[in-house]
C-alpha positions as CSV (number, residue, x, y, z in Angstrom):
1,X,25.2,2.5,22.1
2,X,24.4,6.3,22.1
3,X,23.7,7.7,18.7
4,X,24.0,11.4,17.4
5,X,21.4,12.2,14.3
6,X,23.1,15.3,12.3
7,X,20.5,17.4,10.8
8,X,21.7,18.9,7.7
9,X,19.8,22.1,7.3
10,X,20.0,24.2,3.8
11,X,18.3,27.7,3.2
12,X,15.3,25.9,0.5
13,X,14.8,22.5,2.4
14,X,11.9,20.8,4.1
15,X,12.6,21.6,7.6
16,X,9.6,20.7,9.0
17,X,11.6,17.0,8.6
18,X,14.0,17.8,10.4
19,X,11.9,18.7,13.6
20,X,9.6,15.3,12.6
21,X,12.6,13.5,13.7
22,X,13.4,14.9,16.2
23,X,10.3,14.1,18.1
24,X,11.2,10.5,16.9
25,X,13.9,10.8,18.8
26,X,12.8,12.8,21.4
27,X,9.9,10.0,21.6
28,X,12.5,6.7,21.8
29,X,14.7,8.6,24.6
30,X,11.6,8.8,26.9
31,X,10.7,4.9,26.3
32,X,14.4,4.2,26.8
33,X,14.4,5.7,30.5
34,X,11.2,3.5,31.2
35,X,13.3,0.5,30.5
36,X,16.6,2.4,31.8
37,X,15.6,4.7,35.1
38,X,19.2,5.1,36.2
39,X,21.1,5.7,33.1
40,X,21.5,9.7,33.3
41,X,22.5,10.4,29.2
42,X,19.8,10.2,26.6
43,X,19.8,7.8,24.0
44,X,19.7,9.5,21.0
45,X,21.1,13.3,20.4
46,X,20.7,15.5,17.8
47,X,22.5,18.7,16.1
48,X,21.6,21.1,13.4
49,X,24.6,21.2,11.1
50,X,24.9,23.9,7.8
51,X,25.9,22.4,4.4
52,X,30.1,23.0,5.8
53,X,29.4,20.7,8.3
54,X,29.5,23.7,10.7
55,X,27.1,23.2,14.3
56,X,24.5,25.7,14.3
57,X,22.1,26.5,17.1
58,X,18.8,25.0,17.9
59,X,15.7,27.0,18.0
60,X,15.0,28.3,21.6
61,X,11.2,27.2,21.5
62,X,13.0,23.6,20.9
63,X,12.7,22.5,24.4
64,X,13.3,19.1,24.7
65,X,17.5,19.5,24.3
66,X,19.4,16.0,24.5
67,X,22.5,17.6,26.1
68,X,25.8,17.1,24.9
69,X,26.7,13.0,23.9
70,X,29.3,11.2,24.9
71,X,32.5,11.6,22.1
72,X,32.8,8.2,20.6
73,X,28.9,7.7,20.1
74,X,27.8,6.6,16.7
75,X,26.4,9.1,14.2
76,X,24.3,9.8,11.0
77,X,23.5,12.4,9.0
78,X,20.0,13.3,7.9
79,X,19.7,14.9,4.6
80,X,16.2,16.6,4.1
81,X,14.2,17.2,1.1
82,X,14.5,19.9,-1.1
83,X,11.3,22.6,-1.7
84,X,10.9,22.1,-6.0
85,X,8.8,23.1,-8.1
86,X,10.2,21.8,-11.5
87,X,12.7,19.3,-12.2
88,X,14.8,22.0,-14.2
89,X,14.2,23.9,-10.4
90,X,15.2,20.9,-9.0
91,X,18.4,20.3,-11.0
92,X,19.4,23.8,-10.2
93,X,19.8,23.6,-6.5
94,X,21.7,20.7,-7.2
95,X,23.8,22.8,-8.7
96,X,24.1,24.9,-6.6
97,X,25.1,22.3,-3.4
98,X,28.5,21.6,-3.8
99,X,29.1,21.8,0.0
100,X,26.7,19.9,0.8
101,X,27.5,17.3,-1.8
102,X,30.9,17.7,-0.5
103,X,29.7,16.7,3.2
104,X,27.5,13.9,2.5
105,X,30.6,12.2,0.4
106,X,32.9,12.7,3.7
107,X,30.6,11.4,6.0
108,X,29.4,8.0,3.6
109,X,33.5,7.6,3.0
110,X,33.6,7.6,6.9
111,X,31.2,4.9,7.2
112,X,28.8,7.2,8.7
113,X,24.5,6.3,8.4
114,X,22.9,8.4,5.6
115,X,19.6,9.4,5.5
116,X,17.0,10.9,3.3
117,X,13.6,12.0,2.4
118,X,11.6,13.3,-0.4
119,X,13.8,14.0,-3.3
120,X,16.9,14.0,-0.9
121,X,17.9,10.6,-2.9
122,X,18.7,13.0,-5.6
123,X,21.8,14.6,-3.4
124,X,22.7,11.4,-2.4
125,X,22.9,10.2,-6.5
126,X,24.7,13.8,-7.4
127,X,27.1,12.9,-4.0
128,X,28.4,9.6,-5.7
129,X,26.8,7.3,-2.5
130,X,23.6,5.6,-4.4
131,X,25.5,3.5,-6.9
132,X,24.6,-0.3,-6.6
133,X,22.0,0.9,-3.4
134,X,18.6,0.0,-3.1
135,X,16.6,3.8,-3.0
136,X,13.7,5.5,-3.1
137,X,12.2,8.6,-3.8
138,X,8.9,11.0,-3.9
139,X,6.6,9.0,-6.8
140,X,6.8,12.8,-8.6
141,X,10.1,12.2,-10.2
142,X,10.6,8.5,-10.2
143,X,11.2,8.2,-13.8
144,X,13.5,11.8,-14.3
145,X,15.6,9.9,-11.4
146,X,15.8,6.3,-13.0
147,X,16.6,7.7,-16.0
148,X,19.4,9.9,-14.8
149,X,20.9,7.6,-11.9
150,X,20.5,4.0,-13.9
151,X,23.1,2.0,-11.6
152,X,20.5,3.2,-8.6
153,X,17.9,0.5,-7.3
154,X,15.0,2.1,-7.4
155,X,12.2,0.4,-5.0
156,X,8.7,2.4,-5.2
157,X,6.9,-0.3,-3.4
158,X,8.0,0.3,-0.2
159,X,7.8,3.5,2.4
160,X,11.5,3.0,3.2
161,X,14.3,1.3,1.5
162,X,17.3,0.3,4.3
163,X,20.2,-0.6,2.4
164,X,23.7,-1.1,4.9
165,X,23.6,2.4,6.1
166,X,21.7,3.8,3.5
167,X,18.1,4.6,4.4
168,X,15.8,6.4,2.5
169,X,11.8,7.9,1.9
170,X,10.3,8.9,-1.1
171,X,6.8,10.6,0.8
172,X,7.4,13.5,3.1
173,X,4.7,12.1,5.4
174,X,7.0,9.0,5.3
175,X,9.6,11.1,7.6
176,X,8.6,9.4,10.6
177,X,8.6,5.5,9.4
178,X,12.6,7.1,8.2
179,X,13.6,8.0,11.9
180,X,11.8,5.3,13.3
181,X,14.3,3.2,11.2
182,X,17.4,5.1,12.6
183,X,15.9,4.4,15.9
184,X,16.2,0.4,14.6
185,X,19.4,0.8,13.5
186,X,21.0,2.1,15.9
187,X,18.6,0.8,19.2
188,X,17.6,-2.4,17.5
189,X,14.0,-4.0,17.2
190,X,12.1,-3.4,20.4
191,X,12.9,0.0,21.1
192,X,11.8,0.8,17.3
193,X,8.5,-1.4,17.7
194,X,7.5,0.3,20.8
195,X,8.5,3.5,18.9
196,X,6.4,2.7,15.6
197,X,3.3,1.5,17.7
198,X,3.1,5.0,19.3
199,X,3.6,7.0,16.5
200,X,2.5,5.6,13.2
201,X,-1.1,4.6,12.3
202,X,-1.4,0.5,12.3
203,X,-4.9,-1.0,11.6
204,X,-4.6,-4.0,13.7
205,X,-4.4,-1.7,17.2
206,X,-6.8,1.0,15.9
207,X,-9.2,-1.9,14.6
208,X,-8.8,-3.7,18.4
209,X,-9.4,0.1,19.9
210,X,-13.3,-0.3,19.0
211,X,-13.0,2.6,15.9
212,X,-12.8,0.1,12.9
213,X,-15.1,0.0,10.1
214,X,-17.9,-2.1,10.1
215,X,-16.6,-3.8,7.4
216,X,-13.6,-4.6,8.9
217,X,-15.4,-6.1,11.8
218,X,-16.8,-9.2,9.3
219,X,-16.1,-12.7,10.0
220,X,-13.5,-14.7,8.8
221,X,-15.1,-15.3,5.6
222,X,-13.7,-12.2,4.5
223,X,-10.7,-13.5,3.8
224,X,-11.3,-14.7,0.3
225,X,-12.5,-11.2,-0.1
226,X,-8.7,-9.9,0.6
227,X,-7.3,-12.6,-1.5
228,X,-9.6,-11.3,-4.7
229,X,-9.1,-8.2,-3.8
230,X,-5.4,-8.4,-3.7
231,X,-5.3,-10.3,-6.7
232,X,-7.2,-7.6,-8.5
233,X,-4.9,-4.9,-7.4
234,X,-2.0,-7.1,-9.0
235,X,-3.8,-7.9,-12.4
236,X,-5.5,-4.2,-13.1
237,X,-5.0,-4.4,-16.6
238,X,-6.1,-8.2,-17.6
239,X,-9.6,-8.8,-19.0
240,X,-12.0,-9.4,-15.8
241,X,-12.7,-13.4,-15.0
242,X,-14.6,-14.2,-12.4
243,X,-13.7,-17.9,-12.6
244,X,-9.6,-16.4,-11.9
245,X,-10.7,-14.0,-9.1
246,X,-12.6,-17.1,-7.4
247,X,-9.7,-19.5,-8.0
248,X,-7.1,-17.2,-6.5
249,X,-9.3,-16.8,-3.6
250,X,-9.8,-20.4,-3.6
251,X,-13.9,-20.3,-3.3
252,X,-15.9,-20.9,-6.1
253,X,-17.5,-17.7,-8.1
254,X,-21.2,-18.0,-6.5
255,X,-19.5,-17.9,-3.1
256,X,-17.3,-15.3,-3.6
257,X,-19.8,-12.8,-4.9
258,X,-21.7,-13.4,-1.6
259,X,-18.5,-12.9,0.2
260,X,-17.5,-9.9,-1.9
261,X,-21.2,-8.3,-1.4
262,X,-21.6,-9.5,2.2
263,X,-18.2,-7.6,3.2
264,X,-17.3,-4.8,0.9
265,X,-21.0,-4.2,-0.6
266,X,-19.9,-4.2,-4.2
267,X,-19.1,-6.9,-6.6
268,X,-15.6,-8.1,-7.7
269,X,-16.0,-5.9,-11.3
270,X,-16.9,-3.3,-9.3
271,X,-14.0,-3.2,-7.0
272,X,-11.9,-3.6,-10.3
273,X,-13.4,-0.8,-12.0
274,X,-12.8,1.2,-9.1
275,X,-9.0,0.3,-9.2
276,X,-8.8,1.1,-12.8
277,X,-10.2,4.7,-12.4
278,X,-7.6,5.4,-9.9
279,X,-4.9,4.3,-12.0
280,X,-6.5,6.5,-15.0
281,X,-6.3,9.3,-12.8
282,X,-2.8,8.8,-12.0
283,X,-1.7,9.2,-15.4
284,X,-4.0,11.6,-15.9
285,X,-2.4,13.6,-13.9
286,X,1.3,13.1,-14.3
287,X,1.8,12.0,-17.8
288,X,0.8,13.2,-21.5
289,X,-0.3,9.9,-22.6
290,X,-3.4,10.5,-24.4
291,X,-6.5,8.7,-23.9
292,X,-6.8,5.9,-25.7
293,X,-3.3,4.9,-24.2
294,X,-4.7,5.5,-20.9
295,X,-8.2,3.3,-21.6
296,X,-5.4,0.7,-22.7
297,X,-3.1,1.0,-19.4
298,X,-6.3,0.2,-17.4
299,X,-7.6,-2.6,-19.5
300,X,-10.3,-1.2,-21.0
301,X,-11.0,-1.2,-25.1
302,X,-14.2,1.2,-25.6
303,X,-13.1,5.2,-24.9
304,X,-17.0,5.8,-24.8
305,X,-17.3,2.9,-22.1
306,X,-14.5,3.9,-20.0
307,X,-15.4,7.9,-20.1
308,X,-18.8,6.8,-19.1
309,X,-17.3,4.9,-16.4
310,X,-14.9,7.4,-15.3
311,X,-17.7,10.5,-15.2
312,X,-20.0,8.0,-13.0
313,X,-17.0,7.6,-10.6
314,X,-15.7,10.8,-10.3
315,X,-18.0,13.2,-11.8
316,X,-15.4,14.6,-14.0
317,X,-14.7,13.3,-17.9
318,X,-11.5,12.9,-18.1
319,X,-10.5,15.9,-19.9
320,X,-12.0,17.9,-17.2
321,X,-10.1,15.7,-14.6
322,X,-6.9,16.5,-16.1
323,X,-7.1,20.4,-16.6
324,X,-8.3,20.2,-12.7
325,X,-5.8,18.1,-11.6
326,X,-2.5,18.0,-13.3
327,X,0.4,18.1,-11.1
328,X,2.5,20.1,-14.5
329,X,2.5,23.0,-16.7
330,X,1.9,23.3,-20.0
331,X,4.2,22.5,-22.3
332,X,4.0,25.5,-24.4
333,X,5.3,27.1,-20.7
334,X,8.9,25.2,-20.8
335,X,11.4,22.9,-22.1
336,X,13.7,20.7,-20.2
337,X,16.5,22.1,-21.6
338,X,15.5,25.7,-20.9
339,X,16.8,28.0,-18.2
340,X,15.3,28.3,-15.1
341,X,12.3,30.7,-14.8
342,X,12.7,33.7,-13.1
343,X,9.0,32.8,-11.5
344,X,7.8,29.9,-9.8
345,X,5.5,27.5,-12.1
346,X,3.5,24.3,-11.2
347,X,4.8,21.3,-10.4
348,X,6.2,19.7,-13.0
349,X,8.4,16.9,-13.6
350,X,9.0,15.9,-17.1
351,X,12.4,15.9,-18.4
């Protein structure tokens, strides 16, 4: 069945989306006609639509036109991110979409595919088509969203959430794994296979090309090593025991600190100190919490252990880390409730 991808395009989005799919699609119409010589109309079509619903013209250096689909194909409409720097900035463009809410709302009622990326989950809350759904959305303003859409089920441990025809991404590089899922829906499995084994990266056939890492290129015995490791990255915040890392990688401890040196060069501690840092910078960097919550959130009791541990790892205390890296402004710059800033200001996305 040929499908028709709406792009919805709106003065402050992330357009580049909009042309990542379309080389998706582009991509699965020209894997289609190996299978399919003699059939003459492309798969998949796309349009450029304003926030009326209204066509609008492609761009001329936009070779690779689909031509004009058949009337009765199936269709979706892709909603794209919008640029933000602020939730407050955020909230206000919301505001300000009422057509675009409006057109989303039709096409759901009329059992149409929606699509979205980035923040573009928050249009699709604001257009009334999230509740009950399974969604996701960029990691920046997870908790501003769960907080203000509560009947939405928020999943941030997956790329894309597909949900009837629902589908969503909360990473702008996650556009393409998004229209590689349109491609599924409306193509089914094999077309979307061949179509995510050309374009997104997938260790197994980059490993088999003769570019892994050398440590990927271990024997089998490394696969107590995943099974620690993957048990570490679940219990980050639990006192380290050896004996629990061994048994959940069923191998005794002496055999899997071989293992572990053998294949990763480190130790299991190691590895788990490693994990912790990165979480401490993640709150470091998008939260207030102070520090002793943060030595707490990443299972550590002695600040002076953990800062010496951090400064080894990163080179940065973390003070230093977080005046370098913060992804806000100061508070003493803005309230939630304020108005909108006549100038942009960092990213920030308390509410």
């Amino acid at each position: 069945m040929n499908a028709c991808i709406d792009l919805l395009y709106l003065p402050n989005c992330l357009s580049g989306t909009l042309f990542s799919v379309i080389d998706v699609l582009h991509a699965a119409n020209k894997l289609w006609h190996l299978h399919h010589p003699r059939q003459q109309k492309p798969l998949f079509g796309w349009r450029l639509l304003d926030a009326s619903g209204a066509e609008m013209a492609l761009p001329p250096w936009l070779t690779h036109q689909p031509g004009p689909m058949p009337a009765n194909c199936k269709t979706a409409l892709l909603v794209p991110g919008l640029d933000m720097h602020s939730v407050p900035h955020l909230k206000h463009q919301l505001d300000q979409s009422a057509d675009a809410l409006a057109l989303i709302a039709r096409r759901h009622a009329a059992g149409d595919v929606i699509a979205t990326n980035y923040n573009g989950a928050a249009m699709l809350a604001r257009a009334g088509v999230l509740n009950g759904r399974d969604a996701t959305i960029t990691w920046l303003i997870a908790g501003w969203f769960s907080n203000s859409h509560p009947k939405v089920k928020l999943l941030m441990d997956r790329p894309v959430t597909v949900d009837g025809n629902i589908l969503c991404s909360g990473a702008p590089a996650s556009i393409i794994e998004l229209a590689v899922e349109l491609v599924r829906h409306f193509a089914g499995e094999t077309l979307a296979q061949s179509c995510a084994n050309g374009l997104l990266y997938q260790a197994a056939r980059f490993e088999q090309s003769g570019q892994a890492l050398s440590l990927l290129n271990t024997s089998t015995r490394d696969s107590a090593v995943f099974k620690a490791r993957r048990w570490l990255e679940q219990h980050v915040a639990e006192p380290y025991d050896l004996e629990k890392v061994a048994a959940a990688a069923a191998v005794s401890s002496r055999t899997l600190l071989r293992h572990f040196r053998e294949v990763a060069d480190m130790t299991p501690l190691d590895y788990l100190h490693q994990l912790r840092v990165e979480r401490a910078k993640l709150l470091l960097e998008v939260t207030t919490v102070d520090l002793p919550g943060i030595v707490e959130q990443c299972g550590y009791e002695d600040a002076s252990a953990f800062r010496r541990l951090f400064r080894r790892l990163t080179g940065l205390t973390p003070t230093a880390y977080r005046r370098a890296y913060a992804l806000r402004a100061a508070r003493r710059w803005w309230r939630a409730e304020d108005e909108m800033p006549s100038t942009p200001s960092p990213l920030r996305t308390d509410r």
